[in-house]
N, C-alpha and C positions, 0 to 999 in steps of 0.2 A: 672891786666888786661890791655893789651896793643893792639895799632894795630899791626898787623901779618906783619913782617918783613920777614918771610921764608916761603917758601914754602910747600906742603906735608905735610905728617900727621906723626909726629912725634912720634915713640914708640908706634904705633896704638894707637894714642888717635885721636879718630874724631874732625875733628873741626866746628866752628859757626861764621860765622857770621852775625854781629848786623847791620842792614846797614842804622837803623833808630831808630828814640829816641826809649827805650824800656825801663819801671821799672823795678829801680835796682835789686828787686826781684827776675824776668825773669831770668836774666842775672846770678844772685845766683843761681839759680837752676839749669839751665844749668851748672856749673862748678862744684856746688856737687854733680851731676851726670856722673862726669869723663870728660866731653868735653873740650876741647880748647875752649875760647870763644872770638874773637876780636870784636871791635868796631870801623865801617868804618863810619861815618855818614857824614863822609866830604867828601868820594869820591866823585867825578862824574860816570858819563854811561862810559866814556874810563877806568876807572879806576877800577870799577865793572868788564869789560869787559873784562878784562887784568887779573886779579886775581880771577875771580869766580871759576879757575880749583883750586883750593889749598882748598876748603870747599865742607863739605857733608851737612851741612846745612847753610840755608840761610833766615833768618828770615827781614821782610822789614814790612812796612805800606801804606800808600795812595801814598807818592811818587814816589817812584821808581819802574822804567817800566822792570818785569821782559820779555821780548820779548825774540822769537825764537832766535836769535842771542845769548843773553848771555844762554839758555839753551843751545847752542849746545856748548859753549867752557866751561862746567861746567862740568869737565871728571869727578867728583868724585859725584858731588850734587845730594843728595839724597833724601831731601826734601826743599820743601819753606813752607816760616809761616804766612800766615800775621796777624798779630795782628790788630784787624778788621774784621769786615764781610765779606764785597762784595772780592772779588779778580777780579775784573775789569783790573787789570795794570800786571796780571802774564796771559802769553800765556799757559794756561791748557790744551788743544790740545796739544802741543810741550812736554810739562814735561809729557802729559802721555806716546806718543810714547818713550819718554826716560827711559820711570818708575820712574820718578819724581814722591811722592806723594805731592800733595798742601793742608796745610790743614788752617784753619782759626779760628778765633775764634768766635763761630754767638750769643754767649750767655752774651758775654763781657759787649757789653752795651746795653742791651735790656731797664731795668730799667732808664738809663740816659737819653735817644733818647726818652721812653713815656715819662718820668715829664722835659723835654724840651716842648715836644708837649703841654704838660698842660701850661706850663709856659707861651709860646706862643700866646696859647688861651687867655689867660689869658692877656695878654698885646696887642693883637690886640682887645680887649673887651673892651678896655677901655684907648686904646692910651694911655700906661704907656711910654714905650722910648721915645714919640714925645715929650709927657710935659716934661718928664725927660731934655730931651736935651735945651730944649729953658728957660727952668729953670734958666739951668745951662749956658744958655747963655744970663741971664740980665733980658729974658721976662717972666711977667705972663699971660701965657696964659689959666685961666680956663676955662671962654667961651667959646675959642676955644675948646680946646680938654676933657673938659665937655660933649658937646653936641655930643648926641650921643651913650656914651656908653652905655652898657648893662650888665645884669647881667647873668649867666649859666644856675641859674636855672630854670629850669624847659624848658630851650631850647633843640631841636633834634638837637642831635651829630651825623655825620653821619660817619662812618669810608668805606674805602673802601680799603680792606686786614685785615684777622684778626688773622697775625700771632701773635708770643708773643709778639713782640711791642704792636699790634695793641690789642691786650687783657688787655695789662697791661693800656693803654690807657682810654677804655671802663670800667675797673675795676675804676680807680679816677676819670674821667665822674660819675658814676653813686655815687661816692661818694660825688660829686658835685650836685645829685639828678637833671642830667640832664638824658631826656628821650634820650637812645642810639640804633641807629637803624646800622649792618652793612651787608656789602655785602661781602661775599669772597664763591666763588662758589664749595671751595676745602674743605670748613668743613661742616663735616652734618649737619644736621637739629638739630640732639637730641643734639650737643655740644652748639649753641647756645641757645639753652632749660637750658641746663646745668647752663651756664653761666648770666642767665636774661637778654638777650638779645632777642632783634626783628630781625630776617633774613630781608634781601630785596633779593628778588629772583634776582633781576637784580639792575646797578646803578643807573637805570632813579627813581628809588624809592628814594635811596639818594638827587639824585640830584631836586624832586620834594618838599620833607620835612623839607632837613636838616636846621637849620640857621647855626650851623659851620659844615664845612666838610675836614676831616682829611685822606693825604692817606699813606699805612704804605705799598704797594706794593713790589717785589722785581725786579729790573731793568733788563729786555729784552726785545728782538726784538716784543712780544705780549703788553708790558707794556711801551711803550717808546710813549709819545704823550697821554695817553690816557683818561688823562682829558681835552679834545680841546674846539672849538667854540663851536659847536654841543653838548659838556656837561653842559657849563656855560649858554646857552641859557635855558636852562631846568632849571637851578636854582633859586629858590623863590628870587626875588629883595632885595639886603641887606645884601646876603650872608656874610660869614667871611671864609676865605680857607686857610686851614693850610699844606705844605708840609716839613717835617722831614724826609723824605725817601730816596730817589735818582732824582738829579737833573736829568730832563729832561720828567719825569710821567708826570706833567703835562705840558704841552704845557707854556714855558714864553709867548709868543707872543700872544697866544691866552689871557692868564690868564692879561695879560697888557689892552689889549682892555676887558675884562669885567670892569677892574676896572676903566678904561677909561671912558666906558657909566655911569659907578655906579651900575652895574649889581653887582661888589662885594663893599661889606661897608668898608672891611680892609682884611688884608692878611698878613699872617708871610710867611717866607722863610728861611732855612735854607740850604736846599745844591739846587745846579748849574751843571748843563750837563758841563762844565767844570771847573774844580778847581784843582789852586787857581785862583780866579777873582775879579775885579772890577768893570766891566760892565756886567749891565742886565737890560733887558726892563721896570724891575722892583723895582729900586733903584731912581726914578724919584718921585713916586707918595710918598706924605705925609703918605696915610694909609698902606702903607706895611709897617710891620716889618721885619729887616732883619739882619740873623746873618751870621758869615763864618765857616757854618759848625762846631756846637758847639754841637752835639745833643752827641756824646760820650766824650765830654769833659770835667770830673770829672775826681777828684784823684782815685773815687772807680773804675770807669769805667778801667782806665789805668792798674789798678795793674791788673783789671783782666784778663782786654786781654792782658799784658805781661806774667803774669803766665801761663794763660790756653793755649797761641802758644809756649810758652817754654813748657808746659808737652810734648803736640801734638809732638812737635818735638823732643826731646825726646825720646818717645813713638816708633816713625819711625826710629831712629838712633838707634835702640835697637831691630830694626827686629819684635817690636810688632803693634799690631793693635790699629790705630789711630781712635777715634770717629770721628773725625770733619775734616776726611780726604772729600773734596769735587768732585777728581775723581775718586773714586770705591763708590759704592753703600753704603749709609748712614744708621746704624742701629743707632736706637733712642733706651737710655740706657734701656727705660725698657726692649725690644728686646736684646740689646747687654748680659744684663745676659743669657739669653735663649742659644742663636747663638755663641757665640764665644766661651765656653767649646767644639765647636766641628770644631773650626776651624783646630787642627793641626790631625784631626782624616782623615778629609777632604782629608788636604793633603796628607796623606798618603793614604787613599785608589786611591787616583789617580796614585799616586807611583806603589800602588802593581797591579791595572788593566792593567797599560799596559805592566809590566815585564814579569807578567804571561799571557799574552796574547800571540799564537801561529802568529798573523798578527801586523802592523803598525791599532791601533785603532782610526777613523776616528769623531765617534760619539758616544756618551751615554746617557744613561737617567739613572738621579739620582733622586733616590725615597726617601723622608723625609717623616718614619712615624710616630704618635704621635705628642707632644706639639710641634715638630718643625714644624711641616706641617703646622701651623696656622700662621707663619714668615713669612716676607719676608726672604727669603733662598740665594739671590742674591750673598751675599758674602761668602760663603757655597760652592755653583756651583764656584764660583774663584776657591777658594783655593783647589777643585778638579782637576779643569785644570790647577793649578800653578804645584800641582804633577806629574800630566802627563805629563804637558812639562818640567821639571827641567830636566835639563842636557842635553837635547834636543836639543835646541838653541841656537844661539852662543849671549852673555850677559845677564843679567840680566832677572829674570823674577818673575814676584810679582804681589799684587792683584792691581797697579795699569793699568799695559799693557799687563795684560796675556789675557785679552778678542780681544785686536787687533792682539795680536801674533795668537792666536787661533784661530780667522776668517781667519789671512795670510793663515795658515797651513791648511783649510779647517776639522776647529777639531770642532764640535757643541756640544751643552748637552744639553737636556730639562730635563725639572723639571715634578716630578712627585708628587703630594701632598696627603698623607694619614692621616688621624687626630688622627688615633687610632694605637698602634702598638702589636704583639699576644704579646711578649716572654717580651721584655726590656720596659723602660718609651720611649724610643726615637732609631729607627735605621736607617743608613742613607746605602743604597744600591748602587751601581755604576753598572749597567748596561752595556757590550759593544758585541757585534757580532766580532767571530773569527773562525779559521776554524773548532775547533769544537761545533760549533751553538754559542747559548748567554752564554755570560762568567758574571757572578755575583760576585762582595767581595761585603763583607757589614761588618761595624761597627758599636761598639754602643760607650759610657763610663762608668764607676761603680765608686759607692761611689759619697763621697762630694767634693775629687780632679779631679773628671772628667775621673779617668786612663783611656787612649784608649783599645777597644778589638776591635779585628777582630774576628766576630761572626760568615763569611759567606763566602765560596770560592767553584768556580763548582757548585754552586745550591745545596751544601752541608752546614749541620750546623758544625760549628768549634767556637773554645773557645781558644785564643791563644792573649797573651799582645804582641803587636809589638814590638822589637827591631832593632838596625842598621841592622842586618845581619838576613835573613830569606832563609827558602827553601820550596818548596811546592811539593808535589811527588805524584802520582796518581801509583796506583799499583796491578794489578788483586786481584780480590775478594777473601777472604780467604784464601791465601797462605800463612802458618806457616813460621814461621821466618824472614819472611820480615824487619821487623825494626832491630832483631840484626844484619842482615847483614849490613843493612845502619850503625848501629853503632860501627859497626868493620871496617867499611872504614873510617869514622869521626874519630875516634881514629888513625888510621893508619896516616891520614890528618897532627893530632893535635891537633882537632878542637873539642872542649866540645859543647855538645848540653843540652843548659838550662832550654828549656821547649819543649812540646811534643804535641800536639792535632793530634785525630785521630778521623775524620767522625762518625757518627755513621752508620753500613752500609747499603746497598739499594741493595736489589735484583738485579740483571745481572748489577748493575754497579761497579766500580771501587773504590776501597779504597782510603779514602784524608786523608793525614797527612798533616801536617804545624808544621816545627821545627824554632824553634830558639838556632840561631850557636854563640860562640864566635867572628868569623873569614868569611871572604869574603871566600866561597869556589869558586874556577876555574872552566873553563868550563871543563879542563879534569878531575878535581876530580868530577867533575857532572856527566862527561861522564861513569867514572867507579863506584859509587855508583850505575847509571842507570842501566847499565850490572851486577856488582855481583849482586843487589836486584831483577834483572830481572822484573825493574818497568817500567811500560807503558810512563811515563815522569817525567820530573822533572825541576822544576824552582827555580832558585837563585833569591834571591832580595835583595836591598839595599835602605831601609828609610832614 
């Protein structure tokens, strides 16, 4: 493994770049999965800038500033990685209109970031670093930093966020047999039931109980500031404030004057509204403790978020569906079993609505019924509209920017949710208006590989496995012979016909077949199948 001396993708093997420290694992995995893999860590932004066209993927960490700029000269880039949570430093706006997908790794270091916050605690409780340091610099200071400390138990820990940091957290707290009270407005009631934990309906509860108060939030324009003055003041005299999350939740300036007046007793810190740094309001005082962003900084930590952004990536270079993609709709695994056996059914019913559609279809409503109706279906409705637009548009199009493409083009879809469904475990209907009234396909899958069927065309039931090449024919009611004339122009064609579905029929309306062809049939061979069968219509498609 070397840095990329040439250009292009050579012998179509994709390529990778590393463009930050990454375990060597990552880096393995990537290459026994076919990829070119280099390692730039020494470029600079001109030299990213220069060479980002020659990679389809692009794997980085905290440093490097993916911005609009290097997405637009990245003609080939097809994903970014970061190994890490936040994606704060990649313009995800920009890589989606490109179809960029970004994906991350949020699970990497959940465990390292809580038993830092424990650690923390744990050394602002009892001024471990201060004595540490003046130890080891000549003085004994027990007096001093004796006095004062405290013990866990039996103190309120107040968390405010209880995602799975903030869980894993709350889980060693209470093995600490401290009492744990948290706030996070976005989990119900019966989860912290769940978990022996105390809700606070709001943070003035925290901030009236807690003695340590820990925030595990995730950093935006609603969460930036929002432990201020106005919080600390509310806080029982003595407090101990722990942040491990993202610099800038809590207010430095503010959290400087609490522990100014003595509002707070000690304080740990770990990350900084900018980094890397040396200055903060809060590097002054005695009782803070303070590290540089050390909360994912384990050997476990790393391997894993180098692994888990090389599968992701991966994953995307291979045309399949990434979990921890962060701009298309997030299915959480135990969901993703449910939802993605019907992702390429998806597509293709979006394929077959709008071929066999008599107009340009503008809208639809897609109906999920049975166990998938209970989903979020989000990424479902994509990969509908990814079908109906492919080939449509001029580049690219996938479930990261088919939603912007499809608002461009005025194409909408709502969702229709049914819990129960008659005939299959699960059917997913596509809906659209054409000139003859509403046009319906619908599909389901069978068995334990998921096969696709096309169950549903015309408001007709049909039973027919998709292939590349299909034709769909509507033909007066009862007229003997119809099908061998169609199959005496197929044969004239060339063209073997593999399988066969025929409607079951309906009074004064029109016979449906659904073939599958070896071969792309023409529109004049469409045209003369139409005329000998003397059939009402007939539509070609291509999956």
């Amino acid at each position: 493994m070397a840095e990329q001396t040439t250009g292009g993708t050579a012998g179509g093997v994709k390529r990778v770049l590393i463009k930050e420290k990454l375990a060597p694992e990552g880096i393995k995995y990537l290459e026994e999965q076919g990829f070119a893999v280099d390692v730039g860590t020494e470029w600079d932004a001109d030299e990213l800038l220069a060479r980002i066209k020659d990679y389809h993927g692009l794997i980085i960490r905290s440093a490097t500033k993916v911005t609009a700029e290097v997405i637009a000269a990245a003609d080939n880039l097809q994903v970014v990685g970061r190994a890490g949570v936040g994606v704060d430093n990649v313009d995800v706006k920009a890589a989606t209109r490109r179809g960029i997908t970004v994906v991350n790794a949020p699970q990497s270091n959940v465990l390292s970031a809580a038993e830092h916050t424990i650690a923390l605690m744990m050394a602002c409780a009892r001024n471990i670093p201060q004595a540490h340091a003046d130890l080891k610099a000549g003085k004994w200071e027990k007096a001093k930093w004796g006095k004062g400390g405290v013990e866990l138990q039996e103190k309120v820990l107040g968390i405010i966020g209880l995602g799975r940091i903030g869980f894993l957290v709350a889980e060693r707290a209470r093995g600490l047999k401290m009492k744990v009270i948290a706030y996070d407005p976005y989990v119900p009631a019966e989860r912290f039931h769940e978990l022996g934990l105390e809700r606070a309906d709001s943070p003035d509860r925290i901030y009236r109980e807690a003695d340590f108060i820990t925030v595990h939030l995730p950093k935006n324009a609603e969460t930036i500031g929002f432990v201020d003055d106005a919080a600390f003041a509310q806080m029982k005299d003595g407090v101990r404030v722990i942040n491990v999350a993202r610099g800038g939740i809590i207010d430095e300036e503010a959290w400087a004057r609490a522990v100014e007046s003595g509002k707070v007793a000690a304080s740990a810190v770990d990350v900084y509204p900018k980094e890397p740094t040396t200055e903060c309001p809060l590097f002054k005082y005695e009782s803070v403790v303070s590290t540089p962003h050390l909360g994912a900084s384990t050997v476990e930590a790393q391997l894993r978020a180098g692994m888990q952004v090389a599968e992701q990536v991966a994953l995307v270079l291979k045309g399949q569906f990434a979990p921890n993609a962060v701009n298309i709709p997030l299915v959480p695994g135990e969901e993703a079993d449910e939802l993605m056996p019907y992702l390429a059914l998806c597509e293709m019913l979006g394929k077959l609505v709008v071929q066999v559609a008599d107009e340009p279809v503008d809208a639809v409503d897609i109906t999920y019924e049975g166990v998938i109706g209970r989903y979020d279906t989000r990424i479902l409705t994509l990969a509908v509209l990814q079908g109906m637009l492919a080939d449509k548009v001029e580049g690219p199009v996938n479930a990261v920017n088919v939603a912007a493409i499809a608002e461009e083009r005025g194409l909408s879809a709502r969702e229709i949710k049914k819990p129960a469904a008659v005939d299959f475990l699960n059917v997913i209907t596509v809906s659209a208006r054409d000139a003859g009234g509403v046009l319906d396909v619908a599909g389901t899958t069978l068995g334990p590989a998921h096969r696709p069927r096309f169950v549903g065309i015309y408001g007709h039931d049909i039973d027919i496995e998709p292939t590349r090449h299909m034709v769909f024919l509507r033909a007066p009611a009862q007229v003997p012979g119809t099908f061998g004339k169609i199959g005496t122009k197929m044969g004239e064609f060339g063209i073997n016909i593999s399988q066969v579905t025929v409607a079951p029929s309906r009074p004064g309306e029109p016979e449906v077949m659904g073939l599958a062809v070896s071969a792309p049939v023409s529109d004049d061979q469409l045209a003369q199948i139409v005329a000998a069968a003397e059939l009402l219509d007939a539509k070609r498609v291509t999956l």
